[in-house]
N, C-alpha and C positions, 0 to 999 in steps of 0.2 A: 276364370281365376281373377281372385280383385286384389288389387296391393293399396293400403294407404299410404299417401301422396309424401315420400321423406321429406319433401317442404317445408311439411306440418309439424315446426318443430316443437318441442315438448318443454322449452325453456325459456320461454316469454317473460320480461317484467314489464309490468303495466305501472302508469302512473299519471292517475287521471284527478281532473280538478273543474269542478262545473259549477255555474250560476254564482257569478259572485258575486257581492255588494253593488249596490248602483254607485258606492264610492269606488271608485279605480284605484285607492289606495289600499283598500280592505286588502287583507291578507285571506285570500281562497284556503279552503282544508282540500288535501290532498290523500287521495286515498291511493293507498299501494297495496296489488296482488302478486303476488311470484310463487312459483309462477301461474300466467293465465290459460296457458296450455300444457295438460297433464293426464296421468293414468288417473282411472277414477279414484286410484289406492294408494294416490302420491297427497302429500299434504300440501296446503299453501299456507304461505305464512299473509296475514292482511293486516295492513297498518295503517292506520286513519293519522296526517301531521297536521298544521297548522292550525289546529283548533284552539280557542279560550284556553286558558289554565282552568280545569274541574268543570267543565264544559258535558251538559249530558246530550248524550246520541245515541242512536239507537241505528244498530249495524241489521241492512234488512239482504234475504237472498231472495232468488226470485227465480222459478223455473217454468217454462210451457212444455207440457211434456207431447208427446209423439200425438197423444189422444186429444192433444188440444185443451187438457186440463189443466190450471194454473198451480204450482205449488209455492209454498214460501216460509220462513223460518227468519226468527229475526233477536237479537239479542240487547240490553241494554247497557251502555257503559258509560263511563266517566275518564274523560280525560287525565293524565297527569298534569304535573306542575307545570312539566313544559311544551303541553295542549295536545300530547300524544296519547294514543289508543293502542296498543299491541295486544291485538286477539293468542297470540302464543303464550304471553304470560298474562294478561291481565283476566280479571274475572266478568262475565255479565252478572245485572244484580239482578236479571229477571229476564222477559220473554218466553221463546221457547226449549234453551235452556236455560242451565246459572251455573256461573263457577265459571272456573279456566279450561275450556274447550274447545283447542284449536280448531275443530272441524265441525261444531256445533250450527255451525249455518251451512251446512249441507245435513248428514245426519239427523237434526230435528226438521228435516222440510215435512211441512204436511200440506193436505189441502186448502188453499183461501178459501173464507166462511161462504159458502151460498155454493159448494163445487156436490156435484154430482155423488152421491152416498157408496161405499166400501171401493176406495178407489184404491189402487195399489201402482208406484211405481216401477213399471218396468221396461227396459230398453230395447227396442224390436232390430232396427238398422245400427248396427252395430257401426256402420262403415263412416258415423256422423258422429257429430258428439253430443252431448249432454251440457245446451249453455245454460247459465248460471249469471245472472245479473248479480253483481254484489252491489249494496249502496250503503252512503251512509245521510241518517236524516235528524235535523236540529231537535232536542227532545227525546222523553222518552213515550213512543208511541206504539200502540197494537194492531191497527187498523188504520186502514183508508189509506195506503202508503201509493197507491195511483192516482191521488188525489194529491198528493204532496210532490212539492218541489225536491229534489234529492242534492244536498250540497256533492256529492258526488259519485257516480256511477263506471264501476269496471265492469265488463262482460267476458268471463271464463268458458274455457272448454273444458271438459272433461271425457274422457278417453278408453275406450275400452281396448285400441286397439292402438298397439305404438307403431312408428312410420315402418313400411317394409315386412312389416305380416301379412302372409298373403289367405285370402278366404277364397275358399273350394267346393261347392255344390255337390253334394255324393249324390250318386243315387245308383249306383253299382248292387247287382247280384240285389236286389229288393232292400236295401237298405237305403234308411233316408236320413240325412244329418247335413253337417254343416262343420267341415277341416280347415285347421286354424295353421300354419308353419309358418314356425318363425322367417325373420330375415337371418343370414347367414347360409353356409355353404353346407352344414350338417354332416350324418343323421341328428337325429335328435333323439330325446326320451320323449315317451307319447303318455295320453293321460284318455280315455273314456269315458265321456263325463256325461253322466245323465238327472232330469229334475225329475221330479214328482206328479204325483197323478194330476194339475194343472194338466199337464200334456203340451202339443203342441212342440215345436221345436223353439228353443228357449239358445240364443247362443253367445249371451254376453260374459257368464262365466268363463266360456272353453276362448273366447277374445280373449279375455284377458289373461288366462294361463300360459297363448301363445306367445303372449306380449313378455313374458317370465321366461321365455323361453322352452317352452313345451310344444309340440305336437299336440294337437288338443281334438276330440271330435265332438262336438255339440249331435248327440243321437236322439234324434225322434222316433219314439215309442207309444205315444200317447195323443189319441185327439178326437175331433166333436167327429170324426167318422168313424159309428160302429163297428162296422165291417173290418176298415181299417184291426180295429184293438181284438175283431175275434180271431185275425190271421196272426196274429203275434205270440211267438212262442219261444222257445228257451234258444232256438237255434236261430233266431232271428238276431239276439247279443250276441251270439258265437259268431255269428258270419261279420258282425261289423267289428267284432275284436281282433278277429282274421285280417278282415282291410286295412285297419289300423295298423295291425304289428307288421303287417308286408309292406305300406309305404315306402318308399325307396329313400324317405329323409328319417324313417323311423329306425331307432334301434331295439331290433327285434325285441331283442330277453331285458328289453324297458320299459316295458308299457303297467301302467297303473289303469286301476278302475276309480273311477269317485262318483257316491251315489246321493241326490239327496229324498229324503223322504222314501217315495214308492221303490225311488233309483237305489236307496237301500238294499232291501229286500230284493231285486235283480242282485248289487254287489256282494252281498252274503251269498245267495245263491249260488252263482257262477265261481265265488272263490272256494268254496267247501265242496261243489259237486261236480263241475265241470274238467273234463284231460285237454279240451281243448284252450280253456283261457288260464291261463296260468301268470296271474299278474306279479308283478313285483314286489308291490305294496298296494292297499285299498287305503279311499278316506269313504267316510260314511257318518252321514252329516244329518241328524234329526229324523233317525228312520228305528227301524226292528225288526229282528230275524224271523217274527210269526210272521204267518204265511210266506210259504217260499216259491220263489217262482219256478217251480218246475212244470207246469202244465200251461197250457195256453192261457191267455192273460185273461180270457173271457170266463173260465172256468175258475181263475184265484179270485176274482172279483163277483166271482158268484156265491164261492166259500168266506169270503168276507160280510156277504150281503148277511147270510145267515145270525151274522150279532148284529148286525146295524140297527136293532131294537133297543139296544146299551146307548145310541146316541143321544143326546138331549137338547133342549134348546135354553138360552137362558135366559135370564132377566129382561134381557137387550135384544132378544131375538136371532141372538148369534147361536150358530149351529156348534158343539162341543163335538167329537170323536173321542178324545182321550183314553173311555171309559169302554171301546168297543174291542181290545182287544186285552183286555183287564178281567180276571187274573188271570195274568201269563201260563200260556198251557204248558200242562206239563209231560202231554203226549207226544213221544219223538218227532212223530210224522205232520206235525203242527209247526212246528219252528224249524230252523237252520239248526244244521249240527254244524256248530260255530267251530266245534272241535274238530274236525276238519281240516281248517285255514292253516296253510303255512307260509303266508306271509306275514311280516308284519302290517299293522291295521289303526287308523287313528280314525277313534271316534268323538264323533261333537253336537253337543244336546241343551239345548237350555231346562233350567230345571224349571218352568213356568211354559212350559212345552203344553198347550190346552187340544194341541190338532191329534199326539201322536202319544201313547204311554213310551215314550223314549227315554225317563227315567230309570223305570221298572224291568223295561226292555235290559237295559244296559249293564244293571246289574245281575240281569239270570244270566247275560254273557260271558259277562267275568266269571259268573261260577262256571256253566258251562265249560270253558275255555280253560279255570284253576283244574276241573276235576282231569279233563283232558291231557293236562300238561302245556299248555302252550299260550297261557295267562300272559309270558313274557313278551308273546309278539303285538299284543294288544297295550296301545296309549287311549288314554281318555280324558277330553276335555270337558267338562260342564260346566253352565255358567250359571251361575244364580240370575232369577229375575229376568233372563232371557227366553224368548218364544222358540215358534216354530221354524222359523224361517230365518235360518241362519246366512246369510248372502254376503261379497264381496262389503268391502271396508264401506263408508258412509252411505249405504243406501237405505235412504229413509224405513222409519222402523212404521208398520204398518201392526193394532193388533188384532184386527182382520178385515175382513175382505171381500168381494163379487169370489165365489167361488163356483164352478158347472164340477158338478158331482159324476162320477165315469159309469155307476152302474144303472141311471134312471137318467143322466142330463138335465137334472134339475140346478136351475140357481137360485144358489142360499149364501148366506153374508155367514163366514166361517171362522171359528173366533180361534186368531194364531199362536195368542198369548204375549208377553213378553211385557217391558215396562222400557218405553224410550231410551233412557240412558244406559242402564245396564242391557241392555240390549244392544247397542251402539258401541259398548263395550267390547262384548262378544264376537263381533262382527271382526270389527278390528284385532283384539286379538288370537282370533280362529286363524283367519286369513294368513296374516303372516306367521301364526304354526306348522298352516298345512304347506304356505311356501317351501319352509326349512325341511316339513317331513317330506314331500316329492324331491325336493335339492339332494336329500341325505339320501334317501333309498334308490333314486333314477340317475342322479349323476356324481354320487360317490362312485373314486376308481375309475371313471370312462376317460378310455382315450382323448387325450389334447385336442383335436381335430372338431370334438365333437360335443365339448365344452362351450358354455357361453361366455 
């Protein structure tokens, strides 16, 4: 059991000022972050002072990610009259993005030019943070920024995991994941959170749920061991649904499912067919009720191989799916019987979804679900212009990617869809939807005690 350090606290102001004139009178520019230490889903505000009046700069971020890859993002701006920069209101005129976006030098990071081809940011040690150089540099420049003198440089953390959550190692009764619980004295409301066929145990979502105060279990289902994915079956999620809702900080008749993508299709499953998981509420995030996981997971992905001839590649060599499970069947025993579900369900899709038909999906649901009667428990968010890969608030928008494929283990660069901004859009405001819908459905009504 690991707790981060309360030390580590979350409200830092930074206020740094570097290389200044070889005059000792020169007035230094001063750059201010607040805070420096934060959730990944908290905003800062950064302010560059002492600068010329209409003075141009260029505001650069700068990240090494885990794999030793460089990222960066950088934006151009123009002083006011009274030599000041305010990224919260003021616009860049160019870079990686434009306009007034506070958090545009994180959410536009991409690779520096010469990096290693379909790289995708993602955060493995959750127990560390995510630093973030911010700078700012005389001019307005696109390149060569470690070549240049920076008139001033902050270094941020970013957070997946707020001080006093504690992380738990399952691996009870064959289950394997990764248990998030909050600080405080509980129970709590718990969440089941699973990713997509990537695989692998993925745990910076269910961090940060815990950090919201959730119960969270980061569930591995999926990985580069065959064997592993042909023992997985319907009662493998029942058993760890079980461990979750029995925790002794958990409250029992609280527990949500959230799935994204493949973790979809598990969340529809289990909510329509299962007596053993009876969750509260589902979120179900860029996925579709064709194919259901009722059968061992070696055998759904054997039934999917079957169209993977609808696949294509495109222009760019990026691998499409979209088209592989288009036109939506209309054979019962092909899809979830959505009509089933009796909980309420928030689902979230970008309509430039190129990995998954999560458009098409979404709407034979609704009907499904109007004919059924229970249309009313189902919310739906879609975003224009947004991809597949819908993830916590500012993580860089990638639109695609190094992907290992689950029924051959081939790697192919997988094209996720999506368009930068509006996509950064989505992110953000998903996130703090699906906040409000687990707040409303898991701790409306609950005992004071048990309250955050």
């Amino acid at each position: 059991m690991e707790n981060v350090d309360s030390s580590q606290k979350m409200n830092v102001f930074a206020d740094v000022s570097l290389r200044g004139s070889a005059n000792s009178t020169a007035i230094c520019p001063v750059l201010s972050v607040q805070p420096t230490r934060a959730l990944v889903d908290e905003k800062c505000q950064i302010v560059v002072r002492n600068l010329p009046p209409k003075e141009q700069v260029t505001l650069h971020s700068l990240h090494r990610s885990e794999d030793k890859d460089y990222w960066e993002a950088f934006g151009y701006y123009i002083s006011d009259e009274n030599g000041t920069v305010t990224v919260m209101e003021d616009a860049s005129k160019g870079g990686t993005y434009v306009g007034v976006e506070p958090m545009g030098l994180l959410w536009s990071l991409r690779p520096v030019p010469g990096s290693r081809h379909g790289l995708r940011l993602r955060k493995r040690d959750v127990l560390s943070p995510m630093v973030v150089n911010i700078s700012v540099y005389k001019g307005h420049t696109n390149q060569g920024f470690s070549e240049k003198d920076a008139l001033a440089t902050v270094v941020t953390e970013r957070w997946y995991l707020t001080p006093g959550v504690q992380r738990v190692d399952i691996g009870d009764r064959g289950v394997k994941g990764t248990l998030f619980i909050p600080p405080g004295p509980g129970p709590f409301p718990a969440v089941l959170d699973m990713w997509g066929a990537v695989g692998g145990l993925v745990e910076y979502r269910a961090a940060l749920l815990a950090s919201h105060g959730f119960v969270a279990l980061a569930l591995e289902y999926l990985g580069a061991d065959k064997e592993r994915t042909s023992d997985v079956e319907t009662g493998y999620f029942k058993t760890a649904y079980k461990l979750l809702q029995t925790h002794p900080q958990v409250c029992a008749d609280r527990v949500a499912v959230l799935g994204l993508c493949f973790g979809t299709s598990v969340t529809l499953t289990l909510a329509a067919y299962s007596k053993v998981v009876q969750p509260r509420c589902c979120v179900c995030i860029s996925g579709s009720h064709v194919h259901p996981v009722n059968k061992p997971l070696i055998e759904v992905f054997q039934v999917m191989m079957q169209n993977m001839t609808k696949a294509r590649i495109d222009e760019n060599n990026h691998v499409v799916w979209r088209d592989v499970i288009l036109p939506i069947p209309t054979e019962p025993d092909l899809k979830v019987d959505v009509g089933r579900i009796k909980c309420p369900m928030l689902i979230v899709i970008g309509q430039d979804d190129q990995n998954w038909a999560t458009v098409e999906s979404t709407e034979d649901i609704e009907q499904m679900m109007e004919r059924a009667g229970n249309r009313h428990l189902l919310t739906v968010l879609s975003y224009p212009d947004a991809g597949h890969l819908i993830e916590p608030p500012y993580t860089p928008h990638v639109r695609f990617s190094n992907f290992i494929t689950q029924h051959n283990m081939e790697k192919v660069l997988m094209l996720w869809g999506g368009q930068t901004k509006p996509h950064a859009h989505a992110q953000e405001d998903s996130w703090e939807k699906i906040l409000l819908f687990l707040q409303k459905h898991l701790y409306q009504d609950l005992p004071p005690a048990a309250k955050l």
